[in-house]
C-alpha positions as CSV (number, residue, x, y, z in Angstrom):
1,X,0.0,0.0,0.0
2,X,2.7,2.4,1.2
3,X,4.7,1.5,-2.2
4,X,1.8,2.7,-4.4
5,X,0.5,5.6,-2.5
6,X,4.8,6.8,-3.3
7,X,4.5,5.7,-6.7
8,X,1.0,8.2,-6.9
9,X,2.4,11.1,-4.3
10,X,5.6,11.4,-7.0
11,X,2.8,11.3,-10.1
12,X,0.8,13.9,-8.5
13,X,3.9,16.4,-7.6
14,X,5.3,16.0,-11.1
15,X,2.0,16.8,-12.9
16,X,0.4,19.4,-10.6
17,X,1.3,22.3,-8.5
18,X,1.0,21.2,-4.4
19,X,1.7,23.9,-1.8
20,X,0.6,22.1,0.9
21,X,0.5,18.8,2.6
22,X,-3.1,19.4,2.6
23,X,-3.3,19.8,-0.8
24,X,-1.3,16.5,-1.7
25,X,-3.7,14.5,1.0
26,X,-6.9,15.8,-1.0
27,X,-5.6,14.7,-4.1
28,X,-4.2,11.2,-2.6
29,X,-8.1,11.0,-1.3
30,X,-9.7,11.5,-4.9
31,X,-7.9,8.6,-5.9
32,X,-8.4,6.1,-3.1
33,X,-5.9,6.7,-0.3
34,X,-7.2,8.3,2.6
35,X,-4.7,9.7,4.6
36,X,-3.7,11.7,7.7
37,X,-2.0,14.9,7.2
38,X,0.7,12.9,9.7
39,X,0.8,10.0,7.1
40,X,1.6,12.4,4.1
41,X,4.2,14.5,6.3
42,X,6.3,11.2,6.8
43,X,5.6,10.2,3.5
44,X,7.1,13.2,2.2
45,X,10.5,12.9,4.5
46,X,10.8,9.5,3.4
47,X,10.7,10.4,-0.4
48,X,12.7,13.0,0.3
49,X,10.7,16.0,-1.4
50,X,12.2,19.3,-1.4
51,X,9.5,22.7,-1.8
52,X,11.2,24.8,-4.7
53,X,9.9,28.6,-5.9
54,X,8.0,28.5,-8.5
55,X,8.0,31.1,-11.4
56,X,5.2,33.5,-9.9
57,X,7.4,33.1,-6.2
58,X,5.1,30.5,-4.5
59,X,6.7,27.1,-3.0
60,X,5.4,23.9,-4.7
61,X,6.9,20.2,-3.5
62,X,9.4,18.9,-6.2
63,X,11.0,15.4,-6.7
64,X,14.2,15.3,-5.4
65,X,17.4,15.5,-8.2
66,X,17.9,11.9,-7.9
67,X,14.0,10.9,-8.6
68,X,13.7,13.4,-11.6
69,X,16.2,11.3,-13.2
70,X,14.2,8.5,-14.0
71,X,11.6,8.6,-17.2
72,X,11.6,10.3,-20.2
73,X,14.7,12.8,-20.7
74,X,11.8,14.8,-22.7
75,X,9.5,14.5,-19.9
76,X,12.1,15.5,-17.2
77,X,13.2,18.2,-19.0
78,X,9.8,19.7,-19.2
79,X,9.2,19.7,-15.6
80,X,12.6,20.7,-14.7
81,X,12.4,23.9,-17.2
82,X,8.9,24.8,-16.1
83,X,9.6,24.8,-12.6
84,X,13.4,26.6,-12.8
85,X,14.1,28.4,-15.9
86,X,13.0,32.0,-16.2
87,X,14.4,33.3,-19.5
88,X,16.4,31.6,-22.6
89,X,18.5,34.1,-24.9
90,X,21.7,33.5,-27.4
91,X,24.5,35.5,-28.9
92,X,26.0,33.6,-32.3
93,X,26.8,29.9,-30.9
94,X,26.2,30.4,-27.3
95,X,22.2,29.8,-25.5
96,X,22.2,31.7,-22.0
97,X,19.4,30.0,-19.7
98,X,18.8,32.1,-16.8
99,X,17.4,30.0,-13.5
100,X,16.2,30.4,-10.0
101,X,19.0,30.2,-8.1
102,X,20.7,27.0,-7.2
103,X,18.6,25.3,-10.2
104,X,21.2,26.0,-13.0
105,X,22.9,22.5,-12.3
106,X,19.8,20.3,-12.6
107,X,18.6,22.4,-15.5
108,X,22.4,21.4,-17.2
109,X,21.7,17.9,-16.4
110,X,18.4,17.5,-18.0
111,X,20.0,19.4,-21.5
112,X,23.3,16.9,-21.3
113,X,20.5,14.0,-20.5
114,X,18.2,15.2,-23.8
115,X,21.3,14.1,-26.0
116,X,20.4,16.5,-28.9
117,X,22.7,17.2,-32.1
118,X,24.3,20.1,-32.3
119,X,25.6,20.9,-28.3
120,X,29.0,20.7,-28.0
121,X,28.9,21.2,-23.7
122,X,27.0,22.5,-20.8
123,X,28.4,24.8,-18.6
124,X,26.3,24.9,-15.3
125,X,26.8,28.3,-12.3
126,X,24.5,28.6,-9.8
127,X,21.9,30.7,-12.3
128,X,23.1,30.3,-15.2
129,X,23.7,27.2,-17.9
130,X,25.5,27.8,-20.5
131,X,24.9,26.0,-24.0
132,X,27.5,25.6,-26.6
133,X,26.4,24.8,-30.2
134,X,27.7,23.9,-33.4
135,X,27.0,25.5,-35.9
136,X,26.3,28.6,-34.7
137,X,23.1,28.2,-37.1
138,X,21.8,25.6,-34.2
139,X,22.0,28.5,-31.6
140,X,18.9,29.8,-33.1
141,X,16.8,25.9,-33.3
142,X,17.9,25.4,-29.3
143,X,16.4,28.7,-28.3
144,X,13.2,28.0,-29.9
145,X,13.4,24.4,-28.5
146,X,14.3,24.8,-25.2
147,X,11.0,28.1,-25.2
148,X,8.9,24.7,-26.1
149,X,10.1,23.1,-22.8
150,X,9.1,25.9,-20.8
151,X,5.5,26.4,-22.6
């Protein structure tokens, strides 16, 4: 029971935006498991969730680094980027993503993970990722696809 009420507490934080303990026991109750506000607190130390700001400055529980990891590198990086990255530019073959702070690293990770043509490296601050492409023409495609990932 306890292994599929974790399976649906990690679907639920990765697909909607939960401020509250509250919150995440109402939505564990409209799908079967009715819990205490005790249960969900211990069930969210033992997953290890971590509250991270959101764009508009509200806290909303996340997955922790190492549970993001698993799924789709598409998938991850669409939750990762709509949760942490606040603006995308470029200059020739160089793609600036600007990040809450301390989210810059995971936001490199999920780029590196995606495996896409054309980016020679990731460099990762605590802001700031920086993209290298080749050719500079691909500068231009990774802006408008890393946008997408934040839509």
């Amino acid at each position: 029971m306890k292994s599929l009420r974790h399976a649906k507490i990690r679907e639920i934080v990765s697909s909607k935006v939960i401020n509250t303990q509250e919150q995440l026991a109402e939505e564990l109750a409209q799908v079967g498991f009715v819990v205490t506000q005790a249960t969900v607190s211990r069930d969210i130390k033992e997953m290890g969730l971590i509250k991270v700001a959101t764009r508009t400055g509200e806290y909303r529980y996340s997955l922790p680094p190492a549970m993001v990891h698993q799924g789709d590198p598409e998938d991850r990086a669409r939750r990762v980027f709509a949760n942490s990255v606040l603006s995308v530019d470029y200059s020739e073959n160089l793609v600036l993503i600007r990040t809450l702070p301390g989210h810059a690293g995971a936001v490199g990770d999920v780029v590196d993970d995606l495996h896409w043509p054309g980016i020679v490296g990731t460099l990762a601050g605590d802001d700031t990722v920086l993209v290298i492409a080749r050719p500079k023409e691909r500068a231009v495609e990774l802006l408008s696809s890393f946008d997408a990932l934040r839509a």
